[in-house]
Short mmCIF file of the C-alpha atoms (twelve columns), coordinates in Angstrom:
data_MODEL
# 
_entry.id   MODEL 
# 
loop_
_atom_site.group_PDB 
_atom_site.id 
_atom_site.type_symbol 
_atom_site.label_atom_id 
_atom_site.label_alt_id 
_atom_site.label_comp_id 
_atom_site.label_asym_id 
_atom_site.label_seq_id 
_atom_site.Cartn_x 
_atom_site.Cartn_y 
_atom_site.Cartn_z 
_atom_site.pdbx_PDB_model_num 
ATOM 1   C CA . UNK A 1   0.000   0.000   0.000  1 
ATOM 2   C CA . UNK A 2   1.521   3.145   -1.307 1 
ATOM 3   C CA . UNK A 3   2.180   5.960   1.570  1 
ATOM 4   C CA . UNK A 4   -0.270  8.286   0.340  1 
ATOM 5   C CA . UNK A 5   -3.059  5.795   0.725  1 
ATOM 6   C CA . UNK A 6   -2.072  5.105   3.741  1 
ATOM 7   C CA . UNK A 7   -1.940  8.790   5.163  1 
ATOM 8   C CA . UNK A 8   -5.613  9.177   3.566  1 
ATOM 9   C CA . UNK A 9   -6.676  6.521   5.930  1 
ATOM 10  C CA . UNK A 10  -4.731  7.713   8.853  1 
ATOM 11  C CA . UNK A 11  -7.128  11.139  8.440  1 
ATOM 12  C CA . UNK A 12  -10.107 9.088   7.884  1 
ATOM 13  C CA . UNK A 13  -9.686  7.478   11.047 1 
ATOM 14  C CA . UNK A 14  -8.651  10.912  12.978 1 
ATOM 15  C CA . UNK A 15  -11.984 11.903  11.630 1 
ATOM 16  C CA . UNK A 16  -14.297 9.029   12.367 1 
ATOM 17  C CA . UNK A 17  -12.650 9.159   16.063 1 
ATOM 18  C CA . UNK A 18  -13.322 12.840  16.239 1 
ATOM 19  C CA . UNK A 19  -16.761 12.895  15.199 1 
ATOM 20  C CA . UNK A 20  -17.822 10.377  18.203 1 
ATOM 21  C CA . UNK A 21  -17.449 13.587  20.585 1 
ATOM 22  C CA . UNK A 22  -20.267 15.452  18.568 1 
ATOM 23  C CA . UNK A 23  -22.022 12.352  17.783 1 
ATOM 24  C CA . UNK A 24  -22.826 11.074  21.270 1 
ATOM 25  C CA . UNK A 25  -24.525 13.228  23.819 1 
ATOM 26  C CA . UNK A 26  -22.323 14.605  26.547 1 
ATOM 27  C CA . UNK A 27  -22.007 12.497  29.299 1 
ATOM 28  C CA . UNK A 28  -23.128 9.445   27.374 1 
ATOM 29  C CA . UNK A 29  -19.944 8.109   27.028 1 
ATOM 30  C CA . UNK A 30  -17.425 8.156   29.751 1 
ATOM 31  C CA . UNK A 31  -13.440 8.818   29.240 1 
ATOM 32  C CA . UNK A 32  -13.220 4.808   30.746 1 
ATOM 33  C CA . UNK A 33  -16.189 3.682   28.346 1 
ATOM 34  C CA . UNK A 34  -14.319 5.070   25.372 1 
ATOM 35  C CA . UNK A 35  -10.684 4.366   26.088 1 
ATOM 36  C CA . UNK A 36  -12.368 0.878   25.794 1 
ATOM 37  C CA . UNK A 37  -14.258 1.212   23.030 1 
ATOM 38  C CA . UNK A 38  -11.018 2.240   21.234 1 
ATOM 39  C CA . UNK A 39  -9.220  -0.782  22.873 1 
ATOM 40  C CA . UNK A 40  -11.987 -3.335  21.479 1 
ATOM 41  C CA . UNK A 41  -12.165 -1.569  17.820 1 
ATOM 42  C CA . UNK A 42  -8.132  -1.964  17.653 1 
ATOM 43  C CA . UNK A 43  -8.452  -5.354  18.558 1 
ATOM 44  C CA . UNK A 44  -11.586 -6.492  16.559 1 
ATOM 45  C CA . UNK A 45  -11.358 -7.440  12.841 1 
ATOM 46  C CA . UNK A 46  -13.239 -4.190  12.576 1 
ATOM 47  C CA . UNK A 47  -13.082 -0.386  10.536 1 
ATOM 48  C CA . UNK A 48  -10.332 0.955   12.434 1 
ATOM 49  C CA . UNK A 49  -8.191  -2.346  11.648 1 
ATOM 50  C CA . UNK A 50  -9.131  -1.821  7.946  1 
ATOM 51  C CA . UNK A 51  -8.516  1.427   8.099  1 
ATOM 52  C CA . UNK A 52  -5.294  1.594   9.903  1 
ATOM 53  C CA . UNK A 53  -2.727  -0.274  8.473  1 
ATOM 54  C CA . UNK A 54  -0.281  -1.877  10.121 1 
ATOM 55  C CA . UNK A 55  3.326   -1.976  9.448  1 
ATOM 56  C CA . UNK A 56  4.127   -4.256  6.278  1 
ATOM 57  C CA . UNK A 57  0.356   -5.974  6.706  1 
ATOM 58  C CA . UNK A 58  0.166   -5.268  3.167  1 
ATOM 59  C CA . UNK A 59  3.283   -7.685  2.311  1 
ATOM 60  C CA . UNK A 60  2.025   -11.001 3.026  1 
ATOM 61  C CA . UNK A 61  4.772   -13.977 3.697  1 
ATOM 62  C CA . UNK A 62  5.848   -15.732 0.343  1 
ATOM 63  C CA . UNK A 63  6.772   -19.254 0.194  1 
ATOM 64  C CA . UNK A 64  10.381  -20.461 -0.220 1 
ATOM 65  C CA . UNK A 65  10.580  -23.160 -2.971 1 
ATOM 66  C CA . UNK A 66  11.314  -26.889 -1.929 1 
ATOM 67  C CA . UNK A 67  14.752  -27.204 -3.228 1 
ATOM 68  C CA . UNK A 68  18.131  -26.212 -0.996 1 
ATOM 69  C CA . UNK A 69  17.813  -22.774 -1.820 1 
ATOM 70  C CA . UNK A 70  18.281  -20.965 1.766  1 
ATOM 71  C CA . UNK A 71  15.888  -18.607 3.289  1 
ATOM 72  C CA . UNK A 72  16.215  -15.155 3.592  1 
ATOM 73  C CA . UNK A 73  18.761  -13.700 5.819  1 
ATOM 74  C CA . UNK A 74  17.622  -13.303 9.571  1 
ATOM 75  C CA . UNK A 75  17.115  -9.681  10.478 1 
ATOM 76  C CA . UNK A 76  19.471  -9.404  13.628 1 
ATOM 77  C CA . UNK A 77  17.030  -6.609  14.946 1 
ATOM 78  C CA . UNK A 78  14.207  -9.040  15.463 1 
ATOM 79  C CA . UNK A 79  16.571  -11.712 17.806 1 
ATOM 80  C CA . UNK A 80  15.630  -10.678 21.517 1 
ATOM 81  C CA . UNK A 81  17.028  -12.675 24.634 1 
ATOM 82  C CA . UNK A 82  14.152  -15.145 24.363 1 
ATOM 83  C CA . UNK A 83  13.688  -15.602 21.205 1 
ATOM 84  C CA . UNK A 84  12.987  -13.655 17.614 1 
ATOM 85  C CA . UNK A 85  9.983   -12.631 16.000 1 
ATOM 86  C CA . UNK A 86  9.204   -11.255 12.393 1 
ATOM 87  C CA . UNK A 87  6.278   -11.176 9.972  1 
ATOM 88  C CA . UNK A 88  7.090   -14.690 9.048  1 
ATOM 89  C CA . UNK A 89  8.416   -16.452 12.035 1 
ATOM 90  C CA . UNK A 90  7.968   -16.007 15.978 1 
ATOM 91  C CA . UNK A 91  10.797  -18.171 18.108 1 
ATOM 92  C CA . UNK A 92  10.288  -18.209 22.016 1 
ATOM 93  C CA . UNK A 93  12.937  -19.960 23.849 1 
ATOM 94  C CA . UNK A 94  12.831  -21.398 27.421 1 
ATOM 95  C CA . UNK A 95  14.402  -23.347 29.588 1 
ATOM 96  C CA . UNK A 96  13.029  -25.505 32.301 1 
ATOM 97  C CA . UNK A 97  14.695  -27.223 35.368 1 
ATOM 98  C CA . UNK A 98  12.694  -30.509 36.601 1 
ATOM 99  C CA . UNK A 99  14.051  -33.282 38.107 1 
ATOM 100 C CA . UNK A 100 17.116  -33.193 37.376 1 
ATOM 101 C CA . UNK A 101 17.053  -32.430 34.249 1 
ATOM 102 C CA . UNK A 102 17.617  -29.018 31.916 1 
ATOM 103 C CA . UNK A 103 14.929  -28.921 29.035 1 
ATOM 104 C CA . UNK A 104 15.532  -26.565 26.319 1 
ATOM 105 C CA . UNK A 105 12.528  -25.519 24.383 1 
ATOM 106 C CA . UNK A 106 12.043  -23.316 21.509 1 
ATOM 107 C CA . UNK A 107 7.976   -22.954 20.240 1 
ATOM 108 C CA . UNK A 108 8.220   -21.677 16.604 1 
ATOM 109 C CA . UNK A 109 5.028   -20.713 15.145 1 
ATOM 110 C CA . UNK A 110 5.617   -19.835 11.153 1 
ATOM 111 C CA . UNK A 111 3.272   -18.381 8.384  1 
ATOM 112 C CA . UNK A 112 3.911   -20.669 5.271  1 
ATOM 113 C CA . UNK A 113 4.971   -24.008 5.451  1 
ATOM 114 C CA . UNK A 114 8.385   -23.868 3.031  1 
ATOM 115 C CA . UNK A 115 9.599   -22.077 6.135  1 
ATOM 116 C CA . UNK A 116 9.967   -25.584 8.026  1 
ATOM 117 C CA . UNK A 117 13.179  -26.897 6.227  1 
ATOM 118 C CA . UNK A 118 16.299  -29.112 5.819  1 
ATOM 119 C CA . UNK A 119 19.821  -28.580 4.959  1 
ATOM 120 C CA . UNK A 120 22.506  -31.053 3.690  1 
ATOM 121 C CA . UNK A 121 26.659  -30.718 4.268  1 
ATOM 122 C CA . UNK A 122 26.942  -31.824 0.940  1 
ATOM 123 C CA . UNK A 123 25.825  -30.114 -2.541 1 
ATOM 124 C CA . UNK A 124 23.819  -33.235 -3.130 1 
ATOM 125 C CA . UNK A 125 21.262  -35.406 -1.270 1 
ATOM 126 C CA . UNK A 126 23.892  -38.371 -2.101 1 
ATOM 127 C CA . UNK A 127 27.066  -36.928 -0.940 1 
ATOM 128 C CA . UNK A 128 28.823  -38.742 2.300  1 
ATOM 129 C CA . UNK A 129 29.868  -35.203 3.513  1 
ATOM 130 C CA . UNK A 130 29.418  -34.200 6.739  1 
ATOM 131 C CA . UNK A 131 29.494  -30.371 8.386  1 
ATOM 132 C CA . UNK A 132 28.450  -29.154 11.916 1 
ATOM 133 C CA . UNK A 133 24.957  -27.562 12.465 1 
ATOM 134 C CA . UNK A 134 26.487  -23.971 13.253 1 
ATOM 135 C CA . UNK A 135 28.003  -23.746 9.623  1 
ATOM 136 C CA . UNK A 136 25.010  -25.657 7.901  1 
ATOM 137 C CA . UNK A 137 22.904  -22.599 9.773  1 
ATOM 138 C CA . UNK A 138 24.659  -20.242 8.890  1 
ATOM 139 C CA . UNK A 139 24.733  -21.721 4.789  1 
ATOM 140 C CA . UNK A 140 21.126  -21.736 5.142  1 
ATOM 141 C CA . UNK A 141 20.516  -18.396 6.643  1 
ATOM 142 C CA . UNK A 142 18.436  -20.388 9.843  1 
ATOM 143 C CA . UNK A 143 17.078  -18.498 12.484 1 
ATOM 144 C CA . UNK A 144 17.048  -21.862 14.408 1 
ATOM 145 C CA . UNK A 145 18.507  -24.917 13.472 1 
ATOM 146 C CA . UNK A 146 18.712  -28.287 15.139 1 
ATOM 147 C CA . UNK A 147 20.564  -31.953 14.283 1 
ATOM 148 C CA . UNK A 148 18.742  -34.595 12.378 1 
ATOM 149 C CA . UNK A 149 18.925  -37.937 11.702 1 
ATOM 150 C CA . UNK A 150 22.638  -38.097 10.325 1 
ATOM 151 C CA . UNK A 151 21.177  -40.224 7.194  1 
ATOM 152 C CA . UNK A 152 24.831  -41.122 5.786  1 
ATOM 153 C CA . UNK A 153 25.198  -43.165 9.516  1 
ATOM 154 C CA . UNK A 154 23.324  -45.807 8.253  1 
ATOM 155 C CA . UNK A 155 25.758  -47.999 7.014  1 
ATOM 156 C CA . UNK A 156 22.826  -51.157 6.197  1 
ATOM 157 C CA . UNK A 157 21.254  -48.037 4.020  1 
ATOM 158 C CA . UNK A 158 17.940  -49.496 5.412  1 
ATOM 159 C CA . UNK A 159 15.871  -46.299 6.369  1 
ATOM 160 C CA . UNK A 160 13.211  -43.850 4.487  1 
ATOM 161 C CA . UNK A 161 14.546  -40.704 4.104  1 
ATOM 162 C CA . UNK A 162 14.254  -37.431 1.606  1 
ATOM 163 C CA . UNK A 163 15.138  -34.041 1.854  1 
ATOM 164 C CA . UNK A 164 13.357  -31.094 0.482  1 
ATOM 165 C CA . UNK A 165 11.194  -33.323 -1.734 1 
ATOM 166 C CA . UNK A 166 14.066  -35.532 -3.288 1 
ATOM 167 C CA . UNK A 167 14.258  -38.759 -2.132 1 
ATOM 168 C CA . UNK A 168 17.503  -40.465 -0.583 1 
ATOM 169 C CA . UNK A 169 16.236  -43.857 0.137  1 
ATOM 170 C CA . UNK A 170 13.033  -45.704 0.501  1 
ATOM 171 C CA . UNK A 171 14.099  -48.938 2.077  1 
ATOM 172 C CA . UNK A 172 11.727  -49.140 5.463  1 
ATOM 173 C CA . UNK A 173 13.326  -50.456 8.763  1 
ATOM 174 C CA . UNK A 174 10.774  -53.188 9.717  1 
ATOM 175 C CA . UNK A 175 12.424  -51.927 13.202 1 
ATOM 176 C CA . UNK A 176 12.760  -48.017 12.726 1 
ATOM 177 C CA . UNK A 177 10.153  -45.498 13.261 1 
ATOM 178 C CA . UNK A 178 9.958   -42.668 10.556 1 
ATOM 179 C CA . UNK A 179 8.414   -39.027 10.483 1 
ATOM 180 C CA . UNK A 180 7.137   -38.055 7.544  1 
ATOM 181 C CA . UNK A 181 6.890   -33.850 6.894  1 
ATOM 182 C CA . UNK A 182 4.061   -32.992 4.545  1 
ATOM 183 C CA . UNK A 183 3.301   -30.064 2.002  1 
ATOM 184 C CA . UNK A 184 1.527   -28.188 4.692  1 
ATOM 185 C CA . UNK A 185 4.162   -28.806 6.977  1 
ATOM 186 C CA . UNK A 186 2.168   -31.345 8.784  1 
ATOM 187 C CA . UNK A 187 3.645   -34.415 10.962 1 
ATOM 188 C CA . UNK A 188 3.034   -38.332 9.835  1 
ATOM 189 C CA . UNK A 189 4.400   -40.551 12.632 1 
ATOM 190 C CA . UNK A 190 4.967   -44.811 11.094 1 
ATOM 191 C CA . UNK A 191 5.737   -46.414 14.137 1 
ATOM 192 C CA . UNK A 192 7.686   -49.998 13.099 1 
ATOM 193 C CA . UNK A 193 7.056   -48.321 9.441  1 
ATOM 194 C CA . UNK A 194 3.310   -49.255 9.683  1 
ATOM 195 C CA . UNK A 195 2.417   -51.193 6.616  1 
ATOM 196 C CA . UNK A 196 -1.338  -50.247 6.383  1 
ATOM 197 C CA . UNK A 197 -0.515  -46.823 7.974  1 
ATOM 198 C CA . UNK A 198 2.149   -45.998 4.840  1 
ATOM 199 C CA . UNK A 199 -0.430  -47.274 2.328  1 
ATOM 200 C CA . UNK A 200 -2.984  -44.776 3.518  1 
ATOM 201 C CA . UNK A 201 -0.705  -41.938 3.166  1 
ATOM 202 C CA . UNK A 202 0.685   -43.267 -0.394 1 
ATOM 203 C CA . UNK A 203 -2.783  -43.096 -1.205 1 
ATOM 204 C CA . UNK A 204 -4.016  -39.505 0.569  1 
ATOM 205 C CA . UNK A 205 -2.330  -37.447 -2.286 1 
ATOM 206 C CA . UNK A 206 -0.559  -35.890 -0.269 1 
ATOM 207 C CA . UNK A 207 3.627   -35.152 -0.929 1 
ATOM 208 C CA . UNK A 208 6.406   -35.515 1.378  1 
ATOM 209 C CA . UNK A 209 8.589   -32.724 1.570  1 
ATOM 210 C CA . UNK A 210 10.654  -34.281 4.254  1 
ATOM 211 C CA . UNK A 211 11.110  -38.013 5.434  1 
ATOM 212 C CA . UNK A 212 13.363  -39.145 8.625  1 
ATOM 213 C CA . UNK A 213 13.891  -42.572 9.889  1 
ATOM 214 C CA . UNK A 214 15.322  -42.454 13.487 1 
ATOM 215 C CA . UNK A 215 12.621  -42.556 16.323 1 
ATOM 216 C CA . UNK A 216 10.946  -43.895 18.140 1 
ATOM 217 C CA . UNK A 217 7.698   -41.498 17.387 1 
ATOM 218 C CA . UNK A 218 6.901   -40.306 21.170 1 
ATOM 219 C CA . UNK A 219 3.461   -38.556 20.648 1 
ATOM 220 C CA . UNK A 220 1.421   -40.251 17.449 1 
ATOM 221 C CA . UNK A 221 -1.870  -38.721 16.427 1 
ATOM 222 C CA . UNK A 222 -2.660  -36.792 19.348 1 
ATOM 223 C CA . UNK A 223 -2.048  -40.251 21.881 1 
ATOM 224 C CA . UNK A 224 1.377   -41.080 23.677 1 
ATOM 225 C CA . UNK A 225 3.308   -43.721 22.699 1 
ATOM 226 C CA . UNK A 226 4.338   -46.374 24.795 1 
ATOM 227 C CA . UNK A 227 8.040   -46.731 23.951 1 
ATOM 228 C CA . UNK A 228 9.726   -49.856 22.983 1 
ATOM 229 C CA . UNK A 229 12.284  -50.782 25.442 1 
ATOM 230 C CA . UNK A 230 14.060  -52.706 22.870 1 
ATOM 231 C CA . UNK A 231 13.985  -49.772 20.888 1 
ATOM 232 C CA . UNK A 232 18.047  -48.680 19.522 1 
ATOM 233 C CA . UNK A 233 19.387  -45.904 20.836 1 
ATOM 234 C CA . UNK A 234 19.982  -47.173 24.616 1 
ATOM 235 C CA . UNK A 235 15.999  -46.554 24.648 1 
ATOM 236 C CA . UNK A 236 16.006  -46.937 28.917 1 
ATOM 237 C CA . UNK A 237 19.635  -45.042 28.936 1 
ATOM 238 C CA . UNK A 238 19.735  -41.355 30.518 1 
ATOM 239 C CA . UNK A 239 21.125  -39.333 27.385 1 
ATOM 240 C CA . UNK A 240 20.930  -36.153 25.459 1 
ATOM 241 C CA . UNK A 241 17.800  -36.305 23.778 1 
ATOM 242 C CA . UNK A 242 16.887  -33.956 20.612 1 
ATOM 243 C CA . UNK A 243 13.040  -34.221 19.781 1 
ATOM 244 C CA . UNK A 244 10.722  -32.028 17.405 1 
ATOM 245 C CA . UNK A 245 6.774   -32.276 17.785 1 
ATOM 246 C CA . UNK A 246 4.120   -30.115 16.426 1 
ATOM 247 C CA . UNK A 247 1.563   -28.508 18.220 1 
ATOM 248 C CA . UNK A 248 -0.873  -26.914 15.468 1 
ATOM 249 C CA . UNK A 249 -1.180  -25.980 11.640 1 
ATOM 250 C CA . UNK A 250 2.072   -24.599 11.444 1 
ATOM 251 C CA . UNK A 251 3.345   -24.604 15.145 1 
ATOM 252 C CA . UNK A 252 6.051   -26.362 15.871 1 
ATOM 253 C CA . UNK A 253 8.548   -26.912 19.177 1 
ATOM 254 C CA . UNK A 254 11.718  -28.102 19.438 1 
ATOM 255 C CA . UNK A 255 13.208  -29.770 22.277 1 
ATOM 256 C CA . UNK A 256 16.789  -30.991 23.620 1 
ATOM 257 C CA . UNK A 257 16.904  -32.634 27.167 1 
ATOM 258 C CA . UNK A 258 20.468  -31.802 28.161 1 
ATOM 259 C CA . UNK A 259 22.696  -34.767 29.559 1 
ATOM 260 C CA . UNK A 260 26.157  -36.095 30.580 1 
ATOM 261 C CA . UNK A 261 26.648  -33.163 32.380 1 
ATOM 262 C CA . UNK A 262 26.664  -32.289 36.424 1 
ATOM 263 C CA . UNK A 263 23.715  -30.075 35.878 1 
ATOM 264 C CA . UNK A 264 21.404  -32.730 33.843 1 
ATOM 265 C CA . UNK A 265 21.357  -36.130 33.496 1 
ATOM 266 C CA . UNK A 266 19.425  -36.388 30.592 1 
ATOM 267 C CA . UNK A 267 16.274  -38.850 30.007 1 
ATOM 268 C CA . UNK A 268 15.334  -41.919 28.459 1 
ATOM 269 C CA . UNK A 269 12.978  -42.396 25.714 1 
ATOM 270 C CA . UNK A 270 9.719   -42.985 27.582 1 
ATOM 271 C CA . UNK A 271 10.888  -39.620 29.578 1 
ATOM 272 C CA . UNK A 272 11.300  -37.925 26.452 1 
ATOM 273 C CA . UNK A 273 7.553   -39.299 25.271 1 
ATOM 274 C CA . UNK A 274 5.961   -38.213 28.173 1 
ATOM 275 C CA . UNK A 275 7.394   -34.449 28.240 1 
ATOM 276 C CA . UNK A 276 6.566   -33.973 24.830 1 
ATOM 277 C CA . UNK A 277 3.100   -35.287 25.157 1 
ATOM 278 C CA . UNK A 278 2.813   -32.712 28.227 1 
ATOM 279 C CA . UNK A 279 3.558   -29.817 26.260 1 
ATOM 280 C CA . UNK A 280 -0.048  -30.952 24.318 1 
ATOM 281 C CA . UNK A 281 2.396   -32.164 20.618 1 
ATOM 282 C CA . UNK A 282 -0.271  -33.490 18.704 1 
ATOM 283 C CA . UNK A 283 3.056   -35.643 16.849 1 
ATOM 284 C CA . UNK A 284 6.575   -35.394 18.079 1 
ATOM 285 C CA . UNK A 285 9.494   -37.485 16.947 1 
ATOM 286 C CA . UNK A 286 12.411  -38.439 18.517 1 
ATOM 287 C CA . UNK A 287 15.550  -37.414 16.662 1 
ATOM 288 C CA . UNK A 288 19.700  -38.053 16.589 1 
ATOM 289 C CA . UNK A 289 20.793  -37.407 20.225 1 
ATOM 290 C CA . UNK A 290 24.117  -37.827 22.558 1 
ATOM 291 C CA . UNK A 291 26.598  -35.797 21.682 1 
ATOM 292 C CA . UNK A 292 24.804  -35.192 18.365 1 
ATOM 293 C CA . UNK A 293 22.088  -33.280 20.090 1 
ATOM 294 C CA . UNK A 294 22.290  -29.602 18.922 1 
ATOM 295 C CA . UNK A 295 20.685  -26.350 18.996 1 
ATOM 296 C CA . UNK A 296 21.639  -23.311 17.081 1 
ATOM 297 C CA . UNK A 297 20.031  -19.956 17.644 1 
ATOM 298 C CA . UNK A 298 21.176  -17.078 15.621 1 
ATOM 299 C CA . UNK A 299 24.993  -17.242 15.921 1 
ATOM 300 C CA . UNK A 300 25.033  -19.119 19.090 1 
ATOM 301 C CA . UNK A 301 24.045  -22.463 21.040 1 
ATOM 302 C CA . UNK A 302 20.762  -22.641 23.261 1 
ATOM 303 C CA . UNK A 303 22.650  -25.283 25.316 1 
ATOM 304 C CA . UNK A 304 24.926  -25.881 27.516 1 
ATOM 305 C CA . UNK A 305 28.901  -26.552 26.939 1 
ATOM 306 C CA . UNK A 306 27.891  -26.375 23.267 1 
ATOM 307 C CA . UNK A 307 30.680  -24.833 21.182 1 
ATOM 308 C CA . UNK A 308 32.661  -25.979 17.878 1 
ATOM 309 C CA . UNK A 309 35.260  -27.404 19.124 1 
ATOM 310 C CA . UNK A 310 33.057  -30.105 21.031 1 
ATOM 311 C CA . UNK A 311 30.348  -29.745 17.966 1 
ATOM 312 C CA . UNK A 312 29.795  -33.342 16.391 1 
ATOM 313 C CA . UNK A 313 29.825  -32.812 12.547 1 
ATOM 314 C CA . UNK A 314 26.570  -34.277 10.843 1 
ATOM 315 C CA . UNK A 315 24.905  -35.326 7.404  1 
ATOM 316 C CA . UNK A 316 21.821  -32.873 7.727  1 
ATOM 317 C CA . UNK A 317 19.778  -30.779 9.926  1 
ATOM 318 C CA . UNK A 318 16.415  -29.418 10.200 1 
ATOM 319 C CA . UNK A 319 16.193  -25.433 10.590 1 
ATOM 320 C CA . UNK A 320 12.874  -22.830 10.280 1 
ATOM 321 C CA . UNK A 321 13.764  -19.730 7.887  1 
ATOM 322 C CA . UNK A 322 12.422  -16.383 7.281  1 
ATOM 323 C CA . UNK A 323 10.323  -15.115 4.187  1 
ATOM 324 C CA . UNK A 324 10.787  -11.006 4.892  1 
ATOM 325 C CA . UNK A 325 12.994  -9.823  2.376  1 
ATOM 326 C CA . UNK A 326 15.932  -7.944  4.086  1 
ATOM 327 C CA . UNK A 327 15.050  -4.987  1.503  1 
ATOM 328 C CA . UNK A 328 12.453  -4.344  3.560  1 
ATOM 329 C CA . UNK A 329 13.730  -4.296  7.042  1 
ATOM 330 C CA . UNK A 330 13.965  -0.055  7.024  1 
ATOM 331 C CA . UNK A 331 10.130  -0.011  6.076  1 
# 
């Protein structure tokens, strides 16, 4: 919307606001009556919403294409302490100290679905290359990056896995869970890479962007999972644990349980289950943990005794990215 448009309105609004005092009979409407009257019209869907513009309303969030493109660059004005918010993306970190154990959470809530994303060390979905997290973030211009599921680890090749729509493998581990991400950015959970379960979802039109085979699921269609204690992974071990579940259409939170330190002991995988199911994930996954377990926020860690020298270089990781062009970051 051009600036004189938006001036007209401004004055149109002045106006509207103005008239009220000649409109309504004195002592009609008291100071508190319309202070609130104001605060429920700026709230409300209503004229003064339409006619007062917010900042950049006008630009709505466009969609990043599903190749290995990066997003656009972070703008560092919108990182706060606790997180970062612009048109596109809102990050709020926290940290929580039960039981022994330091949770870090980030809840990302994003506007498009392209926004939810993965990188690769390599140039191509088939290259043995590995990198750490911080430099794959900062490749792919993340505002918040985590590990994955370190795909070239997999030395049977037996797993499902693409990235960014292209597909890696599509061998199913009769004894692997996988998470499928969807075109709208919505979570698939195949616990044991259920038969009947993939054959509806072949068959539901819908296309996977993203595809991870690690696991075990820990929340699966809104019910928790009862974890398999012969799952990999040292399933009943305390560890690091890295886990991502969604919460909504387009809301998201990442998780890392902190371990093998004297401030957390980390969890097992039923531990992990539970606290994601707590924080209401309607899915939530369980992904590459231990020392892979890794959080990258801007330019730093959220983590503990996180830095590169004790980073653990990987295949791949999963990061959110910004639409809002930085050309329009003075606007």
């Amino acid at each position: 919307m051009k600036k004189t448009a938006c001036i007209l309105l401004w004055i149109a609004a002045a106006l509207m606001i103005a008239a009220l005092v000649f409109a309504v009979p004195s002592g009609s409407m008291l100071s508190e009556y319309q202070d609130r009257w104001l605060d429920d019209a700026w709230e409300s869907e209503g004229l003064l919403r339409l006619l007062i513009p917010q900042a950049n309303a006008e630009e709505a969030p466009a969609s990043l294409p599903i190749d290995f493109t990066p997003g656009m660059t972070p703008n560092p004005a919108a990182y706060s302490e606790d997180g970062y918010q612009d048109d596109s993306i809102a990050v709020r970190l926290e940290t929580r100290e039960e039981e022994g154990v330091v949770w870090r959470i980030a809840w990302v809530d994003i506007k498009d679905p392209s926004q939810l994303r993965t990188g690769i060390a390599g140039d191509k979905v088939s290259s043995k290359r590995t990198s750490l997290v911080s430099s794959m973030a900062q490749k792919y211009n993340a505002v918040i990056a985590i590990s994955g599921d370190y795909y070239v680890n997999d030395p049977q090749k037996t797993s499902f896995e693409y990235r960014m729509g292209q597909m890696i493998r599509s061998k199913r581990n009769r004894v692997k869970d996988i998470l499928i991400i969807d075109e709208n950015g919505d979570f698939h959970t195949f616990i044991k890479s259920d038969e009947a379960k993939m054959k509806a979802f072949a068959n539901s039109g819908h296309a996977i962007v993203n595809a991870f085979t690690f696991g075990p699921a820990l929340v699966s269609e809104g019910n928790l999972v009862a974890c398999d204690t012969g799952y990999g992974y040292n399933p009943q071990g305390k560890e690091p644990r890295m886990a991502i579940g969604q919460m909504g259409p387009l809301s998201y939170v990442i998780v890392l349980a902190e371990g093998r330190n004297k401030d957390s002991e980390g969890v097992n995988h039923q531990e992990l289950a539970d606290f994601m199911f707590d924080l209401g994930c309607i899915e939530a996954f369980n992904l590459d943990g231990g020392n892979t377990a890794t959080i990258v926020f801007g330019d730093g860690y959220y983590q503990t005794a996180r830095t590169v020298t004790n980073e653990r270089a990987q295949s791949d990781c999963i990061y959110f990215a910004t639409t809002v062009d930085p050309a329009s970051w003075s606007n």
